[in-house]
C-alpha positions in Angstrom: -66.2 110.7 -25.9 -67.9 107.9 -27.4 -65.1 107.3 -29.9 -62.7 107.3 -26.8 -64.9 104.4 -25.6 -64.5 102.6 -28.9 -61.3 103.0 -28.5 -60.9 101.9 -25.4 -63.0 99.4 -25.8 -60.5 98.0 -28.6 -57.4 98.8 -26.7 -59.3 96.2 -23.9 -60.2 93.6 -26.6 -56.5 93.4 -28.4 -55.3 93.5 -24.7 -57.6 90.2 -23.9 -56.5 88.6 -27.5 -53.1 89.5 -26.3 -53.7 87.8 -22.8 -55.6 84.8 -24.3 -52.6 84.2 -27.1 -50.2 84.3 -24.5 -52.6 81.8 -22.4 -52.6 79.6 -25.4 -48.8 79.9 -25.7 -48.6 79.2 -22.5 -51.1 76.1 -22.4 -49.2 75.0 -25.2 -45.9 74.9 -23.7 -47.4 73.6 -20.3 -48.9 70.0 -22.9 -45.2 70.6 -24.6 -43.4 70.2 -21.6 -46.6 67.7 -19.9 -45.4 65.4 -22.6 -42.0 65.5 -22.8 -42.4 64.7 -18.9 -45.0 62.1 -19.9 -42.5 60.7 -22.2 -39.4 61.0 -19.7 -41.7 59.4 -17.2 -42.2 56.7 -19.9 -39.0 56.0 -21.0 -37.9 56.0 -17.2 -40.5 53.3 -16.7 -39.5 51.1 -19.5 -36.2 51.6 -18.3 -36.9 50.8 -14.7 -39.2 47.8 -16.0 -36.2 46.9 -18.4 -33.7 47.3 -14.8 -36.1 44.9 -12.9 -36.2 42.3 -15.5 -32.2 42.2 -16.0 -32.5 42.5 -11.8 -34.3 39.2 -12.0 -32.5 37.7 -14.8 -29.4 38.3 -12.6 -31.2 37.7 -9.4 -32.0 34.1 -11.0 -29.1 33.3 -12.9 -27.5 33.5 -9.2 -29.7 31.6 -7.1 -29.1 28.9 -10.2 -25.2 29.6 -9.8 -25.9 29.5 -5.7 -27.5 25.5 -6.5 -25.1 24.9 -9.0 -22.5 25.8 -6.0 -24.4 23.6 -3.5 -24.8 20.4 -6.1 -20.5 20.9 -6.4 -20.4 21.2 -3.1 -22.3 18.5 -1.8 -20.6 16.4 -4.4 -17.2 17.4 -3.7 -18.5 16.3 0.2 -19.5 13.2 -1.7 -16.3 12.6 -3.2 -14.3 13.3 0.2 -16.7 10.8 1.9 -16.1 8.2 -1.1 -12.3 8.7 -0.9 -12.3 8.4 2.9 -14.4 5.6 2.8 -11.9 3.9 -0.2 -9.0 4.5 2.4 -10.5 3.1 5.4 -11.3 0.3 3.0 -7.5 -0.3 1.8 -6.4 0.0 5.5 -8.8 -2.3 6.3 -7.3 -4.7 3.1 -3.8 -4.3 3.7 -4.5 -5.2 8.0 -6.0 -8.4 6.8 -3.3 -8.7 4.3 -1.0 -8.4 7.2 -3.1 -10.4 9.3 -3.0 -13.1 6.5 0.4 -12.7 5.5 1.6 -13.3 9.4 -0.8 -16.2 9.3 0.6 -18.1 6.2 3.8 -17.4 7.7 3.2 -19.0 10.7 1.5 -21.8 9.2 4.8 -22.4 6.5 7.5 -21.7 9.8 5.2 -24.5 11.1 5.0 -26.4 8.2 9.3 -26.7 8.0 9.5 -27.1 10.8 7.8 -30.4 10.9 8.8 -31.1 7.9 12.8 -30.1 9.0 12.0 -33.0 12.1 10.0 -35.2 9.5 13.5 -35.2 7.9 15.6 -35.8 10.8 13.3 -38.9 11.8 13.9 -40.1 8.0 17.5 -39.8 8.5 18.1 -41.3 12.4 17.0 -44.8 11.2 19.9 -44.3 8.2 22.7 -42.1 10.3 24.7 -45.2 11.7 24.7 -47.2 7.9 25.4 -44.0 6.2 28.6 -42.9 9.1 29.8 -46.3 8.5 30.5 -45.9 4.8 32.1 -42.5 5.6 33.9 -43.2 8.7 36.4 -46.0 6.3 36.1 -48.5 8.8 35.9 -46.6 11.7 33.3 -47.9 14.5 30.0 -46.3 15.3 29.5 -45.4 18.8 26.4 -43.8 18.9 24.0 -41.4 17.3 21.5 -38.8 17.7 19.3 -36.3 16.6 18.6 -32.7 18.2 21.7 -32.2 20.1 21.9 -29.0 21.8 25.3 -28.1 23.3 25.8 -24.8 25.8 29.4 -23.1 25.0 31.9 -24.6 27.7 33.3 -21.4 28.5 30.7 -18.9 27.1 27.2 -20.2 28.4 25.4 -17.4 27.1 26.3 -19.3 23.5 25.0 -22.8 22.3 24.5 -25.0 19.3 21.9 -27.2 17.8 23.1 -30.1 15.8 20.4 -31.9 13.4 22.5 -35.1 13.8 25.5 -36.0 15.5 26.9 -39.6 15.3 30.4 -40.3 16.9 32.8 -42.9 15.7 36.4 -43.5 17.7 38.0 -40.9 15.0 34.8 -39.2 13.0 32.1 -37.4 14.0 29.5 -37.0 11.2 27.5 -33.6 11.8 24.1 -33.3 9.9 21.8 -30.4 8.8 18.0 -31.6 8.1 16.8 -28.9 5.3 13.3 -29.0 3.8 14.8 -27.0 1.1 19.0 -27.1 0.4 20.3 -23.2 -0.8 23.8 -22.2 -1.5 23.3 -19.8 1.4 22.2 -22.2 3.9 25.3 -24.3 2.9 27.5 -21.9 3.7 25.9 -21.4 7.3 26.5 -25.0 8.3 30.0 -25.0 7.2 30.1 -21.8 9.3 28.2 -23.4 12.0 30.9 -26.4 11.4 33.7 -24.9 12.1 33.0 -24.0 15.9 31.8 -27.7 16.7 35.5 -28.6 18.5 34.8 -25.7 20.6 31.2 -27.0 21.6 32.9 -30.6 22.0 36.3 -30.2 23.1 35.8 -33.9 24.4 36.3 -34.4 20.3 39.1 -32.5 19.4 41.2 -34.3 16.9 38.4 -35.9 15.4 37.5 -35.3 11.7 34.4 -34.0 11.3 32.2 -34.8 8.4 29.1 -32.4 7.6 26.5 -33.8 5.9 23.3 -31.7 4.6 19.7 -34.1 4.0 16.7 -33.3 2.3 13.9 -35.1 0.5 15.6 -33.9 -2.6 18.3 -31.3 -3.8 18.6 -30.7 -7.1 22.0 -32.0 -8.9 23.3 -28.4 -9.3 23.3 -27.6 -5.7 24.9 -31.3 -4.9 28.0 -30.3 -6.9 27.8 -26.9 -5.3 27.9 -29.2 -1.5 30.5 -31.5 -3.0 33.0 -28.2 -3.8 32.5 -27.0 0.1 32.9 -30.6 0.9 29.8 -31.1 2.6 28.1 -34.5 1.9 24.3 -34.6 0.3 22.1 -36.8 1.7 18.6 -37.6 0.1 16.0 -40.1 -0.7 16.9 -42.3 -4.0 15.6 -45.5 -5.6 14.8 -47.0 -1.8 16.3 -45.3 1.1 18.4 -42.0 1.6 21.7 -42.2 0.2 24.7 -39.8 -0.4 24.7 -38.4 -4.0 27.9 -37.3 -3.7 30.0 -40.0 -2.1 33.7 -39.8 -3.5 33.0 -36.4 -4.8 35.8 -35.1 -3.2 
């Protein structure tokens, strides 16, 4: 009996070391897998940690690409303003260049034209000498300056003569030119060849045109004496034709 109990008593004691090893195994693998959570836990901290920093990194870098954005766009608004202004400022210049330009030539249309009527008040006082030398003995009847004709048959048409002085055979037709050009030659002779229907009253008459200036150069004389137009301009004393028996 008593052995039994030993027995028992043994069976109960291996049993217990039994229970308690496996406690311990168990304990064991409970700190085991306590640790590898631990270091899961860990490494998901770091990593979380490491995830909020790049987060903030990131989060930074694009509020500093957001105001690098806003700088480029206000200056881009800065640049629009600048260019707009700039535009508004070359309108502005090229009105008042206008403005000026319509000015200056207004003052220089005035400016001929006073000094086209200076011209023909230099030449009135000269008109009957100068028609007598060209008229070869023809006499002078009378002369004047700013003659304006209406067409006889066409009233909507008229002409304006500079000069006009008629002899009994000759009428001597004169343009007053601040400045003589080949071009505005060619005009008056144009203009010349309609005077008979202006002044029928002198058809048959020979008609002498005449161009005067303060000057014209000695290039543009020869060019008058070819289309047979006289050249009248100031010389030592008086006006006088520069190219009397030219042609």
């Amino acid at each position: 009996m008593l052995a039994s109990n030993h027995e028992d008593i043994a069976e109960m004691r291996a049993s217990n070391a039994r229970i308690i090893a496996a406690n311990h195994e168990d304990i064991a693998e409970m700190r085991a897998s306590n640790a590898r959570t631990d270091r899961q836990l860990l490494e998901m901290q770091q990593q979380a940690a490491k995830d909020r920093e790049q987060a903030d990194k990131d989060r930074q870098r694009g509020d500093k690409d957001r105001e690098q954005a806003d700088k480029d766009r206000q200056q881009v608004e800065k640049d629009r303003q600048q260019v707009e202004k700039d535009r508004q400022q070359i309108e502005k210049d090229r009105q008042r260049g206008d403005k000026e330009r319509q000015e200056f030539n207004r003052q220089l249309a005035g400016i001929s034209d006073r000094l086209g009527s200076l011209i023909e008040d230099m030449v009135a006082p000269n008109a009957p000498r100068i028609a007598r030398t060209l008229f070869e003995g023809d006499e002078v009847l009378t002369s004047a300056i700013r003659v304006k004709r209406r067409h006889p048959s066409d009233p909507g048409l008229n002409i304006e003569l500079d000069l006009l002085v008629v002899g009994s055979r000759h009428l001597l037709v004169g343009e007053a030119k601040s400045k003589v050009t080949v071009e505005k030659a060619v005009a008056f002779l144009e203009k010349m060849r309609s005077i008979h229907e202006y002044f029928p009253e002198f058809s048959g008459f020979t008609v002498l045109p005449l161009i005067a200036s303060v000057g014209i150069e000695s290039s543009l004389v020869a060019h008058l004496s070819r289309l047979h137009i006289y050249a009248l301009a100031f010389g030592d004393e008086t006006m006088e034709i520069l190219n009397e028996g030219a042609f």
